[in-house]
C-alpha positions as CSV (number, residue, x, y, z in Angstrom):
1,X,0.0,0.0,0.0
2,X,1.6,3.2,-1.1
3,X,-1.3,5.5,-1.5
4,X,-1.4,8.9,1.6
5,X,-5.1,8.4,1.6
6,X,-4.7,4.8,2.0
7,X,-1.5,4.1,3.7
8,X,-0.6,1.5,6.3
9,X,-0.2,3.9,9.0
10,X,-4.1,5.0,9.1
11,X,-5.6,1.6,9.0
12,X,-3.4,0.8,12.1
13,X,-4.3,3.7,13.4
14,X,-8.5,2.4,13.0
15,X,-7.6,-0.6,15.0
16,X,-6.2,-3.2,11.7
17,X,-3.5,-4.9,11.5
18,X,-1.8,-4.1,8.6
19,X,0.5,-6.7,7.2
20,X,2.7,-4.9,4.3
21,X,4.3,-7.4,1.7
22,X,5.3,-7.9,-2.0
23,X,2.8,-9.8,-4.3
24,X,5.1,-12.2,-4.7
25,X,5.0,-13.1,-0.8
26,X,1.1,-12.3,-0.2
27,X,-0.3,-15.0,-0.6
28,X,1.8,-17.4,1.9
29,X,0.6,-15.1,5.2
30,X,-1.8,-15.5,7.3
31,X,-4.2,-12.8,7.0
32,X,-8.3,-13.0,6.3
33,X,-8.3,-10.3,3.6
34,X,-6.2,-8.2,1.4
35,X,-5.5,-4.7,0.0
36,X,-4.4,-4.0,-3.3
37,X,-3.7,-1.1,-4.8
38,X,-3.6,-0.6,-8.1
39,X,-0.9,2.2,-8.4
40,X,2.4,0.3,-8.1
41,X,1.5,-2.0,-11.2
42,X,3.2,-1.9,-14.4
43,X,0.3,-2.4,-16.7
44,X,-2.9,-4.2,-17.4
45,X,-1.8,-7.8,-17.5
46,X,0.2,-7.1,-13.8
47,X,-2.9,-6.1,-12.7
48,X,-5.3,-9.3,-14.2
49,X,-2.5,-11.3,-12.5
50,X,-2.4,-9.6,-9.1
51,X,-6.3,-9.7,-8.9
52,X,-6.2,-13.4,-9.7
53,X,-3.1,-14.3,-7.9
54,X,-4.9,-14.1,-4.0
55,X,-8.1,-16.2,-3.3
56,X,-8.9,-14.0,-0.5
57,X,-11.4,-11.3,-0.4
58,X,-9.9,-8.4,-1.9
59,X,-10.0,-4.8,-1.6
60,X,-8.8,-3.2,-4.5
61,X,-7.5,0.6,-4.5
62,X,-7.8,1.6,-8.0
63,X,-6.1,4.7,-8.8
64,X,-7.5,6.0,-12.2
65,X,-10.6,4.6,-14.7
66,X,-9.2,2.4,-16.4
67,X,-7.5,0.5,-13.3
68,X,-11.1,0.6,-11.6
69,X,-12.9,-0.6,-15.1
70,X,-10.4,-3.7,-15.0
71,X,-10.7,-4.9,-11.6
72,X,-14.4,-4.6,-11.9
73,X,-14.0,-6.7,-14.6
74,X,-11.7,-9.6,-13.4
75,X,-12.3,-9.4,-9.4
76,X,-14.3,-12.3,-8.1
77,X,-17.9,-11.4,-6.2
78,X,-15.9,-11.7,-2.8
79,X,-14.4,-8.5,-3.3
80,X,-14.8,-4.7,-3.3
81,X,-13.2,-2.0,-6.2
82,X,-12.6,1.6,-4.6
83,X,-12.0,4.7,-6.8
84,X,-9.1,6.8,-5.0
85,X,-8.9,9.2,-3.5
86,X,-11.2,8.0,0.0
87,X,-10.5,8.5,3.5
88,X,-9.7,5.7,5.9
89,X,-12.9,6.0,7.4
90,X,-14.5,5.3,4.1
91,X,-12.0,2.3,3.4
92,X,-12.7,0.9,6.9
93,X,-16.2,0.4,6.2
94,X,-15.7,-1.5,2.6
95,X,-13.3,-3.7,4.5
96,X,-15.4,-4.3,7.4
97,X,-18.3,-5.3,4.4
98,X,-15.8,-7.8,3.1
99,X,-15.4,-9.4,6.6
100,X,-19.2,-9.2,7.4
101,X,-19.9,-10.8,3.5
102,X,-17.3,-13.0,3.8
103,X,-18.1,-14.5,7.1
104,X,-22.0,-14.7,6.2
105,X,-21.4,-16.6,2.7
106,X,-19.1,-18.7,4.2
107,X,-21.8,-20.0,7.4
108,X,-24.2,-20.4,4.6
109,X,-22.0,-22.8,2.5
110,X,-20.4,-24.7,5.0
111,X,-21.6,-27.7,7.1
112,X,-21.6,-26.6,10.6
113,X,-20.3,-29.5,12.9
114,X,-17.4,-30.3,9.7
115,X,-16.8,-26.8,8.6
116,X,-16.6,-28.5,4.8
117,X,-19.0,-27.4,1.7
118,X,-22.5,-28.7,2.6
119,X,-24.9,-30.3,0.1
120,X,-25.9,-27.2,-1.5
121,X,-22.8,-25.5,-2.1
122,X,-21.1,-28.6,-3.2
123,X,-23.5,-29.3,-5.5
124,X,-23.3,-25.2,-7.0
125,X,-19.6,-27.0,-7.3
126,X,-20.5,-29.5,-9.3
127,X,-22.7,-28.2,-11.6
128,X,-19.8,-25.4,-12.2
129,X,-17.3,-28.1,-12.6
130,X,-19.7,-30.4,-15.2
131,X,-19.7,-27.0,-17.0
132,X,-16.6,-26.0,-17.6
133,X,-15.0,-29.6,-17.9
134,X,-12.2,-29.2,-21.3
135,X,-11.8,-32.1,-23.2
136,X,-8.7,-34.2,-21.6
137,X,-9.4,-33.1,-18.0
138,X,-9.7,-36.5,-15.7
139,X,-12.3,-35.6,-13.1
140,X,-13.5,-38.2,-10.7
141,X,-16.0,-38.0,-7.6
142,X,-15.9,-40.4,-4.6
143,X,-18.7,-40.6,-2.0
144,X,-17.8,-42.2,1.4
145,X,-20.1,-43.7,3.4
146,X,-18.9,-43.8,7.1
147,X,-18.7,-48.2,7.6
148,X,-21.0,-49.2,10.8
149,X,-21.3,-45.4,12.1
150,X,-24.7,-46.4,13.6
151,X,-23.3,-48.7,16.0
152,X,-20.9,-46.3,16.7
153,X,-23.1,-44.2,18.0
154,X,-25.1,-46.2,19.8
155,X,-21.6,-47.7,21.6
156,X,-20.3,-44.4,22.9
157,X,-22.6,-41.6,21.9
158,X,-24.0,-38.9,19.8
159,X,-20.6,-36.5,21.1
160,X,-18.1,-39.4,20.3
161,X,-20.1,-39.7,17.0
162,X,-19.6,-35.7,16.3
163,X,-15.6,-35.7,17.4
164,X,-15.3,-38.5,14.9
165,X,-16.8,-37.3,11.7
166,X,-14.9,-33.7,12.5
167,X,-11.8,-36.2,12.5
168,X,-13.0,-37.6,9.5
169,X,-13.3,-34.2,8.1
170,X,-9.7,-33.3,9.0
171,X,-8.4,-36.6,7.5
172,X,-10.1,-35.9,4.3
173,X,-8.9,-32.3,3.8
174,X,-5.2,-33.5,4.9
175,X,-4.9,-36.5,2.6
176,X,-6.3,-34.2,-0.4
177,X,-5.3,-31.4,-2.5
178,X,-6.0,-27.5,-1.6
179,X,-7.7,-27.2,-4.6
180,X,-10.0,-30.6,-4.2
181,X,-13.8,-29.9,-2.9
182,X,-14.7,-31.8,0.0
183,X,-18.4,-32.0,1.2
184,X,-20.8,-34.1,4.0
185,X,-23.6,-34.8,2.3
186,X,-25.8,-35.5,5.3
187,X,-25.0,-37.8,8.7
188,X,-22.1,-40.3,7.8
189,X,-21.5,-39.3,3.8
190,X,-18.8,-37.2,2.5
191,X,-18.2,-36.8,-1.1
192,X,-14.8,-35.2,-2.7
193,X,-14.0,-33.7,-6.4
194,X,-10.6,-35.0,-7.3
195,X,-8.6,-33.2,-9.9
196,X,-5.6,-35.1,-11.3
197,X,-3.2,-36.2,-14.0
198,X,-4.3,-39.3,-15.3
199,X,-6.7,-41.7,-14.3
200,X,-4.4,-44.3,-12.6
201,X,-3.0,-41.6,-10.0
202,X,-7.0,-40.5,-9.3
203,X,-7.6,-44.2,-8.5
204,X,-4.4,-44.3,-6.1
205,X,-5.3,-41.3,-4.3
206,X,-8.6,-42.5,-3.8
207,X,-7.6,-45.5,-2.4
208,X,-5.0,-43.4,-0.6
209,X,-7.9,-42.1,1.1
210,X,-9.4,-44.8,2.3
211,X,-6.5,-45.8,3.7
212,X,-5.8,-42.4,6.1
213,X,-9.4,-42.8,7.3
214,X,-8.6,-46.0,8.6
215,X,-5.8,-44.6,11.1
216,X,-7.1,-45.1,14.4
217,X,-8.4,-42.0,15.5
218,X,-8.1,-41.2,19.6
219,X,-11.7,-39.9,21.2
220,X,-10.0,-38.5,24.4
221,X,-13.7,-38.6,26.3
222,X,-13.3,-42.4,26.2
223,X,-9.9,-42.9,26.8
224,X,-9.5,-45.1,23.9
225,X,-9.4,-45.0,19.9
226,X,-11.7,-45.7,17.6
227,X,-10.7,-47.2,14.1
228,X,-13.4,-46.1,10.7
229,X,-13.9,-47.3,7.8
230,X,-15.4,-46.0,4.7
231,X,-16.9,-47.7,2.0
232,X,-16.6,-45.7,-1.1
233,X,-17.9,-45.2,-4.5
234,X,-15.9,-43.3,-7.7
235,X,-17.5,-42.3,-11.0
236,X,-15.1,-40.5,-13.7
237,X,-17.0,-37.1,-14.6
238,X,-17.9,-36.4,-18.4
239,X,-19.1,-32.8,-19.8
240,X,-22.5,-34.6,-20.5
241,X,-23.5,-35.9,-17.7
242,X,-26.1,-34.0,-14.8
243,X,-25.2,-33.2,-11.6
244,X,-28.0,-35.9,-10.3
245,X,-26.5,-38.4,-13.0
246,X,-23.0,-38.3,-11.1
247,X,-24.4,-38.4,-7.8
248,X,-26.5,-41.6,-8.7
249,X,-23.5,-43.3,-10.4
250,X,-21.0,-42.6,-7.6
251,X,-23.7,-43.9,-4.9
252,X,-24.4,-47.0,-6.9
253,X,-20.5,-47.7,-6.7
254,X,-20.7,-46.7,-3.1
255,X,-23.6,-49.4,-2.1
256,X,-21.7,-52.0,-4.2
257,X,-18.8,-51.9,-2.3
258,X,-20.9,-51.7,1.1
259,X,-21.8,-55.4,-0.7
260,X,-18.8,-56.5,-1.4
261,X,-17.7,-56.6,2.6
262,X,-17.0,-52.5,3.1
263,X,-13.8,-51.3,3.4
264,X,-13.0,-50.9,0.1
265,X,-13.5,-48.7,-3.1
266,X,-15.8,-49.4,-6.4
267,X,-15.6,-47.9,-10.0
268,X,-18.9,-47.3,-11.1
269,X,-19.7,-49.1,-14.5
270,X,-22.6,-48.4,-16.7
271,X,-24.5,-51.0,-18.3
272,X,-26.8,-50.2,-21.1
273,X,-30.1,-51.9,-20.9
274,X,-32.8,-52.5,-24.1
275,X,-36.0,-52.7,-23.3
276,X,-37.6,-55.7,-25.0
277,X,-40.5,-55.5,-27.4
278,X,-44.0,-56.5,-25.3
279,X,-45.7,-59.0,-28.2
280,X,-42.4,-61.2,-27.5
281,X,-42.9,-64.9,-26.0
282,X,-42.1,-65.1,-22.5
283,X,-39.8,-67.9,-23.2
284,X,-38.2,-65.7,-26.1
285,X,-37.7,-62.9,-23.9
286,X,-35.9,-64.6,-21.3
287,X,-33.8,-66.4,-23.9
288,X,-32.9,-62.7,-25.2
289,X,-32.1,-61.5,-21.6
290,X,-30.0,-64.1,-21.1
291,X,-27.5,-63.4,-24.9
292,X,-28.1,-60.1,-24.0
293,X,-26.4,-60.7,-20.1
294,X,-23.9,-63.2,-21.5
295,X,-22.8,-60.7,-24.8
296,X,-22.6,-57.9,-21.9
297,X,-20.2,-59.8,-19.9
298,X,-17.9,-60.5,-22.4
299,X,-17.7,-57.5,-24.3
300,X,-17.0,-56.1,-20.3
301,X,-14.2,-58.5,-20.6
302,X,-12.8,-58.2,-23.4
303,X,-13.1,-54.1,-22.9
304,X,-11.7,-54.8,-19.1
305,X,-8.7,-56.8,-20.8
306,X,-8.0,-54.4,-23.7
307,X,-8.1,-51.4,-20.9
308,X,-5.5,-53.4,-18.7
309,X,-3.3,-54.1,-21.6
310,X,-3.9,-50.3,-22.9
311,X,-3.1,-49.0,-18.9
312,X,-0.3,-51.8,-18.2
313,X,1.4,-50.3,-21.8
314,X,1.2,-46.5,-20.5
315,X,2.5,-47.1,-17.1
316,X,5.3,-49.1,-18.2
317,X,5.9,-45.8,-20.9
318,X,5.5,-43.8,-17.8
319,X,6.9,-45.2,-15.3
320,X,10.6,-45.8,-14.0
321,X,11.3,-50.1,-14.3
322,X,13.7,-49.8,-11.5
323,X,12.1,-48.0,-8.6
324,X,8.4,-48.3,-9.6
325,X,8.5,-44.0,-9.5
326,X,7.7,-41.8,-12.6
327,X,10.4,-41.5,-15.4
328,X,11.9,-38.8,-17.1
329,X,9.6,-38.7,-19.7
330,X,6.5,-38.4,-17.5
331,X,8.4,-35.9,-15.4
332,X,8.9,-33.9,-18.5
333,X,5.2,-33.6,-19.8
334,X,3.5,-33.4,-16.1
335,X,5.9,-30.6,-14.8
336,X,5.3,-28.5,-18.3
337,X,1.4,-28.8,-17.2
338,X,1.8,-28.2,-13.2
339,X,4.0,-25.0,-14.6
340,X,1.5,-23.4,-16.9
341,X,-1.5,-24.0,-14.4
342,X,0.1,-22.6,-11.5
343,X,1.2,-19.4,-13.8
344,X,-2.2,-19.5,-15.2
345,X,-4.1,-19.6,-11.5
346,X,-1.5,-17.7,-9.5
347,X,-1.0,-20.8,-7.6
348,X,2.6,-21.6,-5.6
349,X,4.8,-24.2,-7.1
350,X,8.2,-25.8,-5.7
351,X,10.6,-28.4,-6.7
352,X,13.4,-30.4,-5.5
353,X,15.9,-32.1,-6.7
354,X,17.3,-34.8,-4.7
355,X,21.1,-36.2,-5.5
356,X,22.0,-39.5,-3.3
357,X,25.6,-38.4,-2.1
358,X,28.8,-40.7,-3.2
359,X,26.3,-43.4,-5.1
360,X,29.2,-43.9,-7.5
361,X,31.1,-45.2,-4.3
362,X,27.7,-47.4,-3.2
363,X,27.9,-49.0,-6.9
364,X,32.0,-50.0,-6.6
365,X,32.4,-50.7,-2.2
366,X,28.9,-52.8,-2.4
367,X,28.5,-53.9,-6.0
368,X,25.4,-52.6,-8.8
369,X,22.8,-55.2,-7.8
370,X,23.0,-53.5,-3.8
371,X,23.2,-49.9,-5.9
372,X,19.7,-51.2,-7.3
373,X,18.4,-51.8,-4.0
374,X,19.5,-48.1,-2.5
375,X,17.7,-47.0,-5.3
376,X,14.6,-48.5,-4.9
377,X,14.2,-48.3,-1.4
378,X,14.9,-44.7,-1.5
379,X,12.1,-44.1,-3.8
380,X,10.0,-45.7,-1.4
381,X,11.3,-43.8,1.5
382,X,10.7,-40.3,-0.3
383,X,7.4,-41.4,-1.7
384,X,6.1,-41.8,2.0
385,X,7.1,-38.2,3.6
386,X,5.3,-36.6,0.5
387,X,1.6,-35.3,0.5
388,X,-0.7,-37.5,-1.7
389,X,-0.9,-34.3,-4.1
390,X,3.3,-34.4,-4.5
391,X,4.8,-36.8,-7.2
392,X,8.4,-38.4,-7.0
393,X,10.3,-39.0,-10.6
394,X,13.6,-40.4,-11.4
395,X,15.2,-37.6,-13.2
396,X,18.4,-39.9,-14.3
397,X,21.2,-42.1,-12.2
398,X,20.5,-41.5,-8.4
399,X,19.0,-38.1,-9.0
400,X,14.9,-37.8,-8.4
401,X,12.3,-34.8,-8.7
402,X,9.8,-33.6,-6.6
403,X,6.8,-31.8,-7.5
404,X,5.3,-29.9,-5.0
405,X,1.5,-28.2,-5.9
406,X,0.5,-25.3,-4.2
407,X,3.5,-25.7,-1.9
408,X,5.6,-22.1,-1.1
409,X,9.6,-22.2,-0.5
410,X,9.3,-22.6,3.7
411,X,6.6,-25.5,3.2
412,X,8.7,-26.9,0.7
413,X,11.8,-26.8,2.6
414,X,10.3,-28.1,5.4
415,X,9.1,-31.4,3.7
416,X,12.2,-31.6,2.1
417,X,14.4,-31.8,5.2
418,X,11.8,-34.7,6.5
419,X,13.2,-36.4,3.7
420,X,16.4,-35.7,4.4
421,X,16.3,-36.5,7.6
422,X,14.5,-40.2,6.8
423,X,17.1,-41.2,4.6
424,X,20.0,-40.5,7.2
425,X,18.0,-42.4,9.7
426,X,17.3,-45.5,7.5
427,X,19.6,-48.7,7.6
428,X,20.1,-50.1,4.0
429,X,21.9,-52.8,3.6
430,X,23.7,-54.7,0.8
431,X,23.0,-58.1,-0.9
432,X,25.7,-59.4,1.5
433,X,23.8,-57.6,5.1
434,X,26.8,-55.5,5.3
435,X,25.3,-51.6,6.0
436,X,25.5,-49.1,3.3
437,X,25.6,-45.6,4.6
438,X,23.5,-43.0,2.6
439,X,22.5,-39.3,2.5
440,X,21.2,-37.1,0.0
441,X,21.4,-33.3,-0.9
442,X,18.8,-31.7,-2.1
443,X,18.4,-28.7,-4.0
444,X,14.8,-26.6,-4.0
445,X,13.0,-23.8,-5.9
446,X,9.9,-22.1,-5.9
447,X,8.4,-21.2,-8.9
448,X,9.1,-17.2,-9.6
449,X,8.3,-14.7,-12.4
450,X,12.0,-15.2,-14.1
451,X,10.8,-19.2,-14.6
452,X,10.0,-18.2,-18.3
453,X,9.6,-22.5,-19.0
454,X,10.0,-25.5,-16.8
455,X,13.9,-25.9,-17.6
456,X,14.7,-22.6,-15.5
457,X,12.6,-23.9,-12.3
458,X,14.8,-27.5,-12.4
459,X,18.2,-25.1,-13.4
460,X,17.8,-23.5,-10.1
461,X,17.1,-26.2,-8.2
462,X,19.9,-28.2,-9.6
463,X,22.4,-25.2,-9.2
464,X,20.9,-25.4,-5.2
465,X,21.9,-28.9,-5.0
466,X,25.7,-28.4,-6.0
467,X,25.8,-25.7,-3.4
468,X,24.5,-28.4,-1.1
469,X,27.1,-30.7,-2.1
470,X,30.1,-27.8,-2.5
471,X,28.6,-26.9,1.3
472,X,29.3,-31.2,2.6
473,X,26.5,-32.8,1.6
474,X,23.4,-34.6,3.5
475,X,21.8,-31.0,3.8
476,X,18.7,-28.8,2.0
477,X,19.9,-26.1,0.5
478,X,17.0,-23.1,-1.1
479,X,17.8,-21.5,-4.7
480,X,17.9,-17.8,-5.1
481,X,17.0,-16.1,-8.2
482,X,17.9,-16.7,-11.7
């Protein structure tokens, strides 16, 4: 804020606390709205960008016409637009409207006991979604249904049954991406809108799901923990289908797998069905059912069989033979994607590149087939301190990516030095038991205006990692600027 009749210094002097910071910082603190003037921006495209660079409510300061036309233009509903020149007084009262509008429309779409969407506003998500789907995009929706929540609450109580689905909530929101709309439905449902790369990693992390929820969660007004299950139902969305369409497929899925023993997750599968003509023999029609059942199963086979071979092909295109983590060429394509979106949203974005120290010396001391080993159980051991929404690659030899969404430089770094850390700690051991001692330096960058393609993002990261390794190794070093 640079403007006299809206500077820092009179808002404080209202009562606010004013937080000043570049754009480039804004959007990692913690504050419930933001001010954005319009003056210190270069031109027309700085200021699309700054308006769609902050999903908080926003008010912007716009210094002349054609600033204030602009952000009327591209600002969300959220947020207020302010003609300068106005005295603090006046700006106080637009910013306590975006509090007061803010809080209400947030109480009105939000459960209350879960704090997620409820079942209106997540279906105002859907329908949005099912609208604006581009051809490509992989889109799935998963309903959980709580497993035996009933008898839960009959064990131990309506509280004990409100402290678990808020834990439930908190798992769901932790296992899943920012950007990936989680609602309850209604008693023990919850439903998600998962947003990902192919369809194989939108099955994983919906199994992935399934699997946090069944932590054992600790109910402190019983002394004990309680373990849930969900059972769960995913239908892949498709620009033609209804809201009410998805939600009757995904529920389908959901009450199969509640057949097949809960616990588990089911792909819904439609089946077409022909009605038969009414002036056929009884016999006749039966007859016909039963072609028409037996042809549907085997085209399902042969379709299921051609899909494996079709999935098993891409994987193995995709995928690293050693390590079982992504390979160069996937890294390659996905990053390219991850870059433009996060440009394209105003979205953080960090990477890290990860360089096992002295491998060469691993390979000749303990001999290639315990190198392999390293390798492999490495991959495993950074796969497990990452967020289901991060993605490990083998970028060549003993050197691996990772891809951090909507992750800032301190978050990064943070997740980073878990890894480090995990690696130092863990015993691996050659093909003859001896112990092989390994560390790794690591090298990260977030994602900044001079990252004019994917190449300059990895350049600075890798440039990081050889200061780590010029600084001793085993260590987490940050890149500067290009």
């Amino acid at each position: 804020m640079g403007d006299a009749d809206a500077s820092p210094a009179a808002l404080r002097a209202l009562g606010y606390t004013v937080i000043e910071a570049p754009l480039a910082t804004a959007p990692r603190l913690a504050a419930d709205l933001r001010v954005l003037p319009t003056s210190p921006l270069a031109d027309e495209a700085a200021l699309r960008a700054a308006c769609a660079g902050d999903r908080r409510p926003t008010l912007v300061l716009a210094h002349d016409a054609g600033c204030e036309a602009i952000a009327l233009e591209v600002s969300d509903l959220r947020d207020e637009v302010v003609r300068l020149p106005q005295s603090p007084e006046h700006l106080a009262a637009r910013i306590d409207r975006l509090v007061r509008r803010d809080r209400d429309s947030a109480w009105l779409h939000r459960d209350i006991l879960t704090g997620l969407l409820n079942r209106r506003a997540f279906g105002q998500r859907l329908r949005k979604v099912l609208e604006e789907m581009l051809p490509g995009e992989v889109r799935g929706l998963v309903l959980l249904d709580l497993d035996h929540f009933k008898r839960i609450n009959e064990q131990f109580g309506h509280s004990v049954g409100d402290q678990l689905l808020r834990s439930a909530a908190e798992t769901l929101a932790a296992g899943s991406s920012p950007d990936d709309p989680i609602g309850r439905l209604g008693g023990d449902e919850f439903v998600l809108l998962l947003t990902r790369y192919d369809t194989q990693t939108l099955l994983n992390d919906a199994r992935a799901l399934l699997r946090r929820l069944s932590t054992p969660l600790q109910v402190p007004s019983i002394g004990d923990s309680v373990v849930l299950t969900a059972s769960a139902g995913l239908t892949l969305l498709r620009p033609h289908l209804t809201e009410g369409e998805v939600m009757r497929q995904a529920d389908a899925a959901m009450y199969e797998a509640k057949g097949s023993g809960r616990n588990r997750l089911m792909c819904f599968e439609a089946s077409a069905s022909c009605p038969s003509a009414p002036d056929i023999d009884a016999d006749l029609e039966r007859f016909n059912e039963v072609t028409k059942v037996f042809s549907d199963r085997l085209a399902r086979i042969v379709g299921d069989m051609g899909r494996r071979l079709v999935e098993g092909a891409r994987r193995q295109a995709l995928q690293d033979a050693l390590t079982g983590a992504h390979n160069r060429r996937y890294f390659d394509e996905r990053l390219a994607r991850e870059v433009t979106q996060a440009q394209r949203n105003g979205r953080p974005l960090a990477l890290a590149l990860m360089d096992i120290d002295d491998f060469h010396g691993v390979n000749a001391g303990f001999g290639w087939p315990s190198g392999d080993a390293v390798l492999r159980e490495f991959a495993t051991l950074a796969t497990g301190n990452v967020r289901l929404v991060d993605w490990l690659a083998r970028y060549g030899g003993e050197e691996f990516c990772v891809v951090l969404p909507d992750t800032g430089i301190d978050a990064a770094l943070a997740v980073m030095e878990r890894i480090r850390a995990a690696v130092a700690g863990y015993q691996f051991h050659a093909i003859d038991g001896r112990t092989i001692p390994v560390t790794v330096s690591v090298g990260v960058a977030a994602l900044g205006p001079e990252d004019n393609t994917p190449i300059t993002l990895v350049d600075r990261a890798g440039r990081a990692c050889l200061r780590a390794k010029a600084a001793g190794k085993d260590r987490v070093v940050a890149a500067g600027s290009a």
